[in-house]
C-alpha positions in Angstrom: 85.2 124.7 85.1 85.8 121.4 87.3 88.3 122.1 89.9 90.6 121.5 92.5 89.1 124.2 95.1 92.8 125.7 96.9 91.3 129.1 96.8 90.7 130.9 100.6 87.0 130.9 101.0 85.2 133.3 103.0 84.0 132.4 106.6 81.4 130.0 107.0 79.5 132.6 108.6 75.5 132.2 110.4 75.8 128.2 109.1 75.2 126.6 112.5 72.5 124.6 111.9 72.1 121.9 109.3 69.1 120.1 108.6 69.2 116.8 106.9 66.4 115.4 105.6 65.9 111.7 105.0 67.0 109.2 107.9 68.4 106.2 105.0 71.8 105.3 103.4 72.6 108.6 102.3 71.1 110.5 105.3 72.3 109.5 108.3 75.9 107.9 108.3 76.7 111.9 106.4 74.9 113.0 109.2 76.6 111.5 112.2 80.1 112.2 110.8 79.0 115.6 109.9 78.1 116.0 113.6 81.4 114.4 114.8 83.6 116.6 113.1 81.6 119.8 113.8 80.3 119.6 117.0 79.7 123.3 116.9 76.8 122.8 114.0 73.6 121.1 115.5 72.7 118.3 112.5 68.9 117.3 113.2 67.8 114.3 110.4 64.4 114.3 110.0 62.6 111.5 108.5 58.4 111.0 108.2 59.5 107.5 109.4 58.5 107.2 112.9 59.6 103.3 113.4 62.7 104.6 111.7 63.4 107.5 113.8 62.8 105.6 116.7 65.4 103.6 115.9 67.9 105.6 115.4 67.3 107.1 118.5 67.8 103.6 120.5 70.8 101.0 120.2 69.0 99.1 117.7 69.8 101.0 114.4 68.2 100.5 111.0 70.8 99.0 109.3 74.6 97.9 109.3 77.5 100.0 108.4 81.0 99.3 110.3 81.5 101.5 113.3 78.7 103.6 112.7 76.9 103.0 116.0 79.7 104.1 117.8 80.0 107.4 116.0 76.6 107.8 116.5 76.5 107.1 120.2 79.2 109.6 120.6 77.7 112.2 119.3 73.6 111.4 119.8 71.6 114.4 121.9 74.9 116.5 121.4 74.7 118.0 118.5 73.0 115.1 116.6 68.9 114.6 116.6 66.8 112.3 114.9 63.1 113.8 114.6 60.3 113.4 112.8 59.1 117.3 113.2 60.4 118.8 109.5 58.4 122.6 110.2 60.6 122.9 113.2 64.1 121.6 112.1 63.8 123.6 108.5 62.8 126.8 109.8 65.6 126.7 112.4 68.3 125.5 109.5 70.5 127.3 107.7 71.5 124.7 105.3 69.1 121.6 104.2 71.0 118.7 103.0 68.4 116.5 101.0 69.0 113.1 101.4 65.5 111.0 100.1 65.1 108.2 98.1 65.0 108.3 94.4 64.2 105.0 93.2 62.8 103.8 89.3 59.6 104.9 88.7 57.4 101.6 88.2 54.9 102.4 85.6 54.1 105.2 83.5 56.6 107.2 81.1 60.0 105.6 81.8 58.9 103.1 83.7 62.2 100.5 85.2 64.8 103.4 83.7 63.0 106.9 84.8 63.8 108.5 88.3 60.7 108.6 90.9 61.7 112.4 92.0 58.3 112.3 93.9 60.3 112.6 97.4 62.5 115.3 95.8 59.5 117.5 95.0 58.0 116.7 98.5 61.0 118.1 100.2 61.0 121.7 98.1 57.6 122.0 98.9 58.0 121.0 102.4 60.8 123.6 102.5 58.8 126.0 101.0 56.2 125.7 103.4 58.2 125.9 106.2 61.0 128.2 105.6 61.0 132.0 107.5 63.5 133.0 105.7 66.9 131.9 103.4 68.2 129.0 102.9 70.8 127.4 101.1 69.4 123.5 100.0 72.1 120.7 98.8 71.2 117.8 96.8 72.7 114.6 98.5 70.6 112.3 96.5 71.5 111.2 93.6 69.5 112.8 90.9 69.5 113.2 87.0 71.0 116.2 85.6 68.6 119.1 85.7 66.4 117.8 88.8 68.1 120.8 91.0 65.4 122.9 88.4 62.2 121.2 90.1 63.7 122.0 93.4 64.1 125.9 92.6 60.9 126.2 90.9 58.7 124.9 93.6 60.8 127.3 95.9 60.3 130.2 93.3 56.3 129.6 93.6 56.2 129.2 96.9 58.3 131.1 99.2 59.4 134.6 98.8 62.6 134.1 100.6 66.1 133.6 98.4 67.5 130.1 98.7 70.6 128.5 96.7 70.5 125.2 95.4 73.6 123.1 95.4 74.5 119.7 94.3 77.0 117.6 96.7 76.8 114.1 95.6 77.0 110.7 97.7 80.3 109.1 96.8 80.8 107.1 100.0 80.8 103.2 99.4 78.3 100.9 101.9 80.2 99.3 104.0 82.8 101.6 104.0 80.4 104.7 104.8 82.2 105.8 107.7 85.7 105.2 106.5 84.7 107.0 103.2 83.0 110.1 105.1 85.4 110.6 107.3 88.5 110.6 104.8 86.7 110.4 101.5 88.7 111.0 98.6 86.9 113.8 97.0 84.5 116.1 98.0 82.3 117.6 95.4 80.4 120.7 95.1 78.1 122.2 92.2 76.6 125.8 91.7 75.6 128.1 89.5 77.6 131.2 88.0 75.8 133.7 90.6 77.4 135.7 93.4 74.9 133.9 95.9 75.9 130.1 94.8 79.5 131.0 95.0 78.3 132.4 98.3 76.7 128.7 99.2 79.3 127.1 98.1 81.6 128.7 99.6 79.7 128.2 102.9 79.5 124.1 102.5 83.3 124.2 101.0 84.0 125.6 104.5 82.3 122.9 106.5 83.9 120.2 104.7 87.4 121.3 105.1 87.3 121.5 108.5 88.5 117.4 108.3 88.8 117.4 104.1 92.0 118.4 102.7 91.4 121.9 100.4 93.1 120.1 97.1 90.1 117.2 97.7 87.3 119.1 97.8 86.0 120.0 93.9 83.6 122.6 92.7 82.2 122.7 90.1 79.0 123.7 87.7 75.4 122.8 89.3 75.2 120.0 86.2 78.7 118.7 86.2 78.2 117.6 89.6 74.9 116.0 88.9 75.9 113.9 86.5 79.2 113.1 88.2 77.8 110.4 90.5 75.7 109.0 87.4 78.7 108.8 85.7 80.8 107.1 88.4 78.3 104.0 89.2 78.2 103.5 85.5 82.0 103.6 85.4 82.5 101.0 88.1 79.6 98.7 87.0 81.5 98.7 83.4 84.5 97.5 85.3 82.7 94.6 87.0 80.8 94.0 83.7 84.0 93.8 81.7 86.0 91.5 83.5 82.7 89.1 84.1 82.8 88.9 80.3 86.4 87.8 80.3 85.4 85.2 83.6 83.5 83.7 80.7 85.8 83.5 78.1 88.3 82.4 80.4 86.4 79.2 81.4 86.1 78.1 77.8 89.6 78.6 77.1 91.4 77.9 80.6 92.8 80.7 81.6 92.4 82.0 84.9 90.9 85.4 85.2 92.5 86.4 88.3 95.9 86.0 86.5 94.4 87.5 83.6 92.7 90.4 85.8 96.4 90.7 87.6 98.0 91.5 84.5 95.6 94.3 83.1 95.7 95.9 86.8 99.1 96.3 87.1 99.1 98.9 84.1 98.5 102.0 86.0 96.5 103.2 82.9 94.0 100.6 84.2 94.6 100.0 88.3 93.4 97.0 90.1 90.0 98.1 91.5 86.7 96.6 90.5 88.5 94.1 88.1 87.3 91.1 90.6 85.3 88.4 88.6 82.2 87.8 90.7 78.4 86.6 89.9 77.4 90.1 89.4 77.0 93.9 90.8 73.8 94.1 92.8 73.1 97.1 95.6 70.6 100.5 95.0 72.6 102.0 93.2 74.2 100.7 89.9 71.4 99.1 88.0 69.4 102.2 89.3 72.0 104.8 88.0 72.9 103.0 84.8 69.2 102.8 84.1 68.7 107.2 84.9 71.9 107.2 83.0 69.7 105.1 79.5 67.1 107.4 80.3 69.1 110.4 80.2 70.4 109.3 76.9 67.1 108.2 75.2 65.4 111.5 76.2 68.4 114.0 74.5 67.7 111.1 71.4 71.3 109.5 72.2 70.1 105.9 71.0 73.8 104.3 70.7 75.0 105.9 73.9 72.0 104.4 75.7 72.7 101.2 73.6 76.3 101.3 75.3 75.4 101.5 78.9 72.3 98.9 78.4 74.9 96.2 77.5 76.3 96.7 81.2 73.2 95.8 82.6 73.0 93.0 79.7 76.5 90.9 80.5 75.4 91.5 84.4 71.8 89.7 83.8 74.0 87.4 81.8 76.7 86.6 84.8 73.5 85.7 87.0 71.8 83.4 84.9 75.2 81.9 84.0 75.7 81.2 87.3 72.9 79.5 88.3 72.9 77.1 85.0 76.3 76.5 85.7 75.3 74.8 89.4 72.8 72.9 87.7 74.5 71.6 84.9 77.3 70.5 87.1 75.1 68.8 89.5 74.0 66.1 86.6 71.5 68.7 85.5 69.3 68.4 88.3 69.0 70.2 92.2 65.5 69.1 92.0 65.1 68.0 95.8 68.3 68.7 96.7 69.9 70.9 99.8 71.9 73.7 98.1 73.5 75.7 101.5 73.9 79.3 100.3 76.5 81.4 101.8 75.7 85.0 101.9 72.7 86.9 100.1 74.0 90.6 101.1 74.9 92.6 97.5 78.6 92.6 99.1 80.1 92.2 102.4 79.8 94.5 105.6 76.3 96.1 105.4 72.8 93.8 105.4 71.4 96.0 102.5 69.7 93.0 100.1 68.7 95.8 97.9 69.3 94.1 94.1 72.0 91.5 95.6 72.8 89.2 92.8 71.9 86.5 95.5 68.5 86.8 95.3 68.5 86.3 91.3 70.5 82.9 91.5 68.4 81.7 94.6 64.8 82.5 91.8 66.7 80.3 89.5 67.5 77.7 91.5 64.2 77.6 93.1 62.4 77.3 90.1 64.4 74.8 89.4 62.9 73.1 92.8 66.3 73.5 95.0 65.9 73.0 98.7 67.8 75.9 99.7 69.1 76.6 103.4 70.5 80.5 103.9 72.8 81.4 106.4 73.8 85.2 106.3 76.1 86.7 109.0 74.0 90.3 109.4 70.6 89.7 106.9 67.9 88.5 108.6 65.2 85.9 108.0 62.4 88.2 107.5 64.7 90.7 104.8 65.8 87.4 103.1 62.3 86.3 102.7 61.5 89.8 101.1 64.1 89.6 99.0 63.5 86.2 97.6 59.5 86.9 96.6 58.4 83.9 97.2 55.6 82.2 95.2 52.9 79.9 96.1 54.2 76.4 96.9 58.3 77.6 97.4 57.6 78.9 101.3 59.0 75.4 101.9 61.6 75.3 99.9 63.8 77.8 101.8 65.2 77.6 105.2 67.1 80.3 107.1 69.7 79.1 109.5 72.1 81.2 112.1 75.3 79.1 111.2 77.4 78.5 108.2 78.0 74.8 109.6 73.8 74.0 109.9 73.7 75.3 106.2 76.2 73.2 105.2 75.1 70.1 106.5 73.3 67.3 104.3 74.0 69.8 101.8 75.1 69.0 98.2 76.5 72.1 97.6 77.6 75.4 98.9 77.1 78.6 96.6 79.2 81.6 98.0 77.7 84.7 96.7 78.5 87.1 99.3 82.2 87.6 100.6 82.0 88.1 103.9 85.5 87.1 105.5 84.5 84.7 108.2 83.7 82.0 105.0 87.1 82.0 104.3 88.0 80.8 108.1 85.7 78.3 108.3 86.5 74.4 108.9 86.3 73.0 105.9 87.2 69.5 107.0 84.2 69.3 109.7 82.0 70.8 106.5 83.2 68.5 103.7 82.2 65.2 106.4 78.8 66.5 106.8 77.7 67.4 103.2 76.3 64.7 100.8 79.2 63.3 98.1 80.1 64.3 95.9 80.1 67.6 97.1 80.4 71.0 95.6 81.3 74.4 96.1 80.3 76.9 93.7 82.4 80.3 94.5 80.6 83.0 93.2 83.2 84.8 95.0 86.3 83.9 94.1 87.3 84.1 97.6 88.0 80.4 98.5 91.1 78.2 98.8 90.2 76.2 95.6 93.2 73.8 95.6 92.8 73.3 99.4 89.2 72.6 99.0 89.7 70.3 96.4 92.8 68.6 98.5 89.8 67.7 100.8 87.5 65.9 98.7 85.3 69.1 97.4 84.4 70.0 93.4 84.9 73.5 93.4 83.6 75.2 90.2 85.0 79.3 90.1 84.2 82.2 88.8 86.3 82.2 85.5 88.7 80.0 87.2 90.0 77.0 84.9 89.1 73.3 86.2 92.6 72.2 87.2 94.7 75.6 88.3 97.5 76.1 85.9 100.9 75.4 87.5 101.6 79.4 88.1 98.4 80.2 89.9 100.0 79.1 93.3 102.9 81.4 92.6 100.9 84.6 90.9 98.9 84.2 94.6 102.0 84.1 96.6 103.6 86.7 94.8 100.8 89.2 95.1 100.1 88.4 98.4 103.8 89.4 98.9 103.2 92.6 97.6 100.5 93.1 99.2 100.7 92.0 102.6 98.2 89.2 103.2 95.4 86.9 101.1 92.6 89.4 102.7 94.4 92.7 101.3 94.3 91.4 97.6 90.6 90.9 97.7 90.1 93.7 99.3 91.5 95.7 96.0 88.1 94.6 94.2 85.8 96.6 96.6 
């Protein structure tokens, strides 16, 4: 009974307060947009976070995400709060937007694949304890199917009033969080088959339209919607997946997979996003949602399903340590001792989130492989890259951290792109090219370079599925689409 919701819905009615708890990712850019577009609802986000709150409530924010500090200034002791006081803020709510982390549990039963819905049962019984009287509570975290059951039986124990459980899944891409929230392209709401989730639903249906058009917004059943955002991670991981198996296919045969990945995307049956050849997927949440998703599937006794979706997390494992042999093997089997300048260590471009970045797994290999590596990364910082990386005893001194692509380059034997962040396409390559040691390579785990221009300079460049010398029509598939198009920038944009 998924749908297009064009129906008229009832009034909103007493919703004038929304509580939303968990101050993260998820949480908060929701929350300030929410705020923005409805600045007759008071939105507190409550977080048990202090340092956290704190910092939400001062111009030094958590984390990146593209114009969010603006919204949030706009909007910031108006009708948005940041507080750590959850008794207050859920008794005075009428709606709770749950928002926590749900990360792999690490040992135990399902340990790597199994959901850790410890901060999912802490909320219900947070809510339980604080609640006066009904509530309707909506799932913003992405959960397994069935997990909206552990919220409404620690409700049903524990508090006498009704409450509604909803499901409204987290589609919005990071670094794109506030373009995505603000004009999203589908809003989606789950309930059950009762006159008071119809009710709820109604209610949050209400709230969104107020800036979503009515034929975006979907309801649906409570477990459709749960499994909706499961299902769309693994979908766009299998994209990324597939066309990193063809990258390596096409390097043993010489063709290029951007021409290749051109001419599938053009069939509309197919489209053009997520069919760019990279290093790998990294982020929270697609190895994390592909892994619920096994776990799902192992525990119904779904062996060859779960078989299926493990071989996405198989050829993007495989992409990674490719990768990194690749730099080795093409450096006369050897980086022991040598600078390698890395470029980027951010899962994508536009947010600092580190979180899985494929980065972090070629800079392991390359270190135990006694690289001298020198980071530069436009918004990570030092102390995040250092936490990423997990360093052992004895490679403290083999990584430096540097504020400029230039210092990263220099004396360097190669550069690995593995993050792609615009201003690396901008950069002199000239100036870089008379710094670096000869001969010297560039490894574009991207795909984002110039590679005949680089090369034109003096430079090895070694691609991402990308043959050694560019077939005569590459030049012309690359002028062509950037004619249709509109500019070199827009078509790799159609891969985010």
């Amino acid at each position: 009974r998924c749908r297009a919701d064009k129906r008229v819905q009832p009034d909103m009615g007493a919703v004038k307060n929304v509580c939303v708890v968990g101050a993260g990712h998820v949480g908060a850019p929701h929350a300030a947009v929410l705020a923005q577009k409805c600045p007759d609802i008071k939105v507190t986000v409550c977080d048990h976070d202090e340092r956290k709150v704190a910092q939400w409530n001062s111009s030094l924010l958590p984390f990146y995400e593209p114009s969010m500090q603006e919204v949030i200034e706009d909007v910031r002791g108006v009708n948005l709060f940041f507080s750590t006081d959850f008794a207050s803020a859920i008794k005075a709510a009428d709606m709770i937007m749950v928002s926590v982390s749900t990360p792999l549990k690490t040992e135990g039963t399902g340990a790597g694949y199994a959901p850790n819905l410890m901060c999912v049962e802490r909320v219900a019984r947070l809510i339980a304890e604080s609640a006066d009287g009904p509530k309707i509570i909506v799932e913003r975290s992405t959960v397994p199917v069935k997990s909206a059951d552990i919220i409404k039986r620690v409700l049903r124990f524990n508090n006498a009033h009704p409450m509604v459980v909803l499901s409204n899944p987290e589609f919005a891409r990071q670094g794109s969080a506030m373009i995505d929230q603000s004009s999203p392209e589908r809003i989606m709401v789950g309930g059950e088959d009762s006159a008071e989730a119809k009710a709820a639903t109604a209610a949050l249906v209400e709230i969104y339209a107020r800036w979503v058009p009515r034929e975006r917004i979907i309801t649906s059943g409570l477990w459709s919607a749960e499994l909706s955002k499961l299902t769309a991670n693994a979908f766009l991981a299998q994209r990324i997946s597939s066309i990193n198996a063809i990258s390596a296919l096409c390097e043993r045969t010489g063709a290029d997979v951007d021409e290749v990945s051109f001419a599938v995307g053009v069939d509309s049956r197919i489209g053009r996003k997520y069919l760019t050849a990279s290093v790998g997927f990294g982020g929270a949440c697609y190895e994390t949602h592909i892994r619920n998703l096994i776990y799902l599937c192992r525990s119904f006794r779904l062996p060859q399903v779960a078989d299926y979706w493990q071989h996405v997390l198989t050829l993007n494992d495989y992409q990674k340590r490719r990768f990194a042999s690749t730099v080795v093997a093409s450096m006369f089997n050897t980086v022991s001792g040598k600078k390698l300048a890395v470029w980027g260590v951010a899962y994508k471009k536009n947010t600092d989130d580190t979180r899985d970045s494929p980065a972090f797994d070629v800079c392991k290999a390359l270190l135990n492989e006694r690289a001298q590596l020198c980071i530069y990364d436009p918004r990570v910082s030092s102390e995040a890259t250092a936490l990423g990386l997990c360093l052992a005893d004895g490679q403290e001194t083999l990584v430096e951290c540097v504020s400029d692509a230039y210092d990263a380059a220099a004396g360097a034997h190669a550069i690995l792109v593995l993050t792609e962040w615009d201003e690396f396409a901008r950069l002199d390559f000239f100036r870089i090219f008379s710094q670096m040691e000869k001969p010297a390579f560039v490894f574009d785990g991207r795909n984002m370079l110039d590679h005949a221009a680089l090369r034109a300079i003096g430079f090895n460049v070694i691609g991402i599925g990308k043959p050694v010398t560019p077939s005569p029509t590459v030049a012309k598939k690359k002028i062509d689409a950037v004619s249709a198009v509109g500019s070199l920038s827009q078509l790799h944009s159609l891969g985010d």
